[in-house]
C-alpha positions as CSV (number, residue, x, y, z in Angstrom):
1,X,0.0,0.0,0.0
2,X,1.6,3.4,-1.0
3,X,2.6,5.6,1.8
4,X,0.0,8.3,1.7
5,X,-2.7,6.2,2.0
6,X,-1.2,4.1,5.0
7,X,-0.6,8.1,6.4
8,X,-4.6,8.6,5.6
9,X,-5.8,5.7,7.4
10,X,-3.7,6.4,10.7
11,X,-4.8,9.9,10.8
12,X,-8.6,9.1,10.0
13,X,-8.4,6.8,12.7
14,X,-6.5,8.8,14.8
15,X,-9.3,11.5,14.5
16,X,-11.9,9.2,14.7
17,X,-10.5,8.1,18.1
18,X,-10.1,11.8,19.0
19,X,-13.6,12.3,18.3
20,X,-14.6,9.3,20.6
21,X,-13.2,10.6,23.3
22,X,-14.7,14.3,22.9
23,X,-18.0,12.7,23.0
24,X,-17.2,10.7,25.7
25,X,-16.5,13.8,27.5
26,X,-19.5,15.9,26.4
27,X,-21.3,13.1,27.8
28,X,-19.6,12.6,30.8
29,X,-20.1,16.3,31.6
30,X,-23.4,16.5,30.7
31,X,-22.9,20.1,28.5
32,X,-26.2,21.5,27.6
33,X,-28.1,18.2,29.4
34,X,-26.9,16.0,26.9
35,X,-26.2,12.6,28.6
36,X,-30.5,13.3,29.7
37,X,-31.5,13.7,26.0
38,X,-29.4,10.4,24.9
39,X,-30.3,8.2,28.0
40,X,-34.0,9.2,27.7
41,X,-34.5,8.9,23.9
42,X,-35.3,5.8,22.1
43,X,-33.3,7.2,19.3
44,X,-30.6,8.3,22.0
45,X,-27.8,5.6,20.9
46,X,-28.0,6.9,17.1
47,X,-27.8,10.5,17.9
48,X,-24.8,9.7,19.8
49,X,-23.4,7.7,17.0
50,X,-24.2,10.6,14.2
51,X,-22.6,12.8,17.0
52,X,-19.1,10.9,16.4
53,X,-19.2,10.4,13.5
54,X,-19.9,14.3,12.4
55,X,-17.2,15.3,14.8
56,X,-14.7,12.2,13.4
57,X,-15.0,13.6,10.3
58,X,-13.9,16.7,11.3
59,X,-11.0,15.8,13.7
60,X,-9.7,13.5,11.3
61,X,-10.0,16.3,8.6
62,X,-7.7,18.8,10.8
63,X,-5.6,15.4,12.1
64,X,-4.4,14.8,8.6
65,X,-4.3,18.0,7.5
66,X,-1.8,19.0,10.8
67,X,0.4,15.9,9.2
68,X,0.6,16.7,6.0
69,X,2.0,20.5,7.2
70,X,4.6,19.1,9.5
71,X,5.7,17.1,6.9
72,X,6.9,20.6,5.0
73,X,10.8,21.4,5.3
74,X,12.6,23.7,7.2
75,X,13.3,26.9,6.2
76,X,16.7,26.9,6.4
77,X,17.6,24.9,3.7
78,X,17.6,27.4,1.0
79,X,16.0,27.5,-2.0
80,X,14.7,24.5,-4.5
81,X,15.4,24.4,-8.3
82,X,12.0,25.9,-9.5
83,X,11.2,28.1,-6.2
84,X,10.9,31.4,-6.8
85,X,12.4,33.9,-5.0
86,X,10.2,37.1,-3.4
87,X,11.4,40.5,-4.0
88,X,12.8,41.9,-0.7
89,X,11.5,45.8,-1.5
90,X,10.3,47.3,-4.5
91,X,12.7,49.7,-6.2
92,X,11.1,53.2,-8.0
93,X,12.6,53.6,-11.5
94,X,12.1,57.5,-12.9
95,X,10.3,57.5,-16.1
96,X,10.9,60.8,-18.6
97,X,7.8,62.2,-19.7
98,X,8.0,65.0,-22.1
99,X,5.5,67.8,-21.8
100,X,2.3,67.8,-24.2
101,X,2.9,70.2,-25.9
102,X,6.4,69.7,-26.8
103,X,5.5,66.4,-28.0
104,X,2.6,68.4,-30.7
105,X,5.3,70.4,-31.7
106,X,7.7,68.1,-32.7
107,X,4.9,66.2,-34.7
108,X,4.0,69.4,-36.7
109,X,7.3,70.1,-37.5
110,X,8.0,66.9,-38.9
111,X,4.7,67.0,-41.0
């Protein structure tokens, strides 16, 4: 199996788990009286269910995403063949511009 889907699967999991144990917790702690509403409903087990799941998704979104970005390299190794550089400060460059007029001038003269 390649590498980035055996990275995938560890941080899906990963979040998954993560989200299993948030729930746990908001459960636990009964925030906004939900440990009542699951232990009283008859629907209570699957509304804790589609509660894991919605947050697994997310936690193993932002799981994998925080392992792909510490994969990145370190600064200090310089530049990469095909990097491009950023300009450290823009430099003004004076422009002549004749005067209007001038410019009419030497137009009719040449006519």
């Amino acid at each position: 199996m390649p590498e980035l889907i055996k990275l995938y699967i560890r941080n899906v999991l990963i979040g998954f788990a993560i989200a299993a144990v948030f729930v746990g917790l908001l459960l636990w702690f009964n925030v906004m009286n939900l440990w009542h509403l699951v232990s009283s409903s008859d629907a209570g087990i699957l509304a804790a269910v589609v509660l894991w799941f919605a947050h697994g998704i997310v936690f193993a979104g932002v799981q994998f995403a925080w392992a792909v970005m510490a994969m990145a390299e370190r600064e200090d190794s310089g530049p990469r063949g095909g990097t491009p550089v950023a300009a450290r400060e823009f430099l003004t460059v004076p422009v002549p511009v004749e005067e209007p007029n001038a410019r009419n001038r030497q137009l009719q003269r040449r006519r």
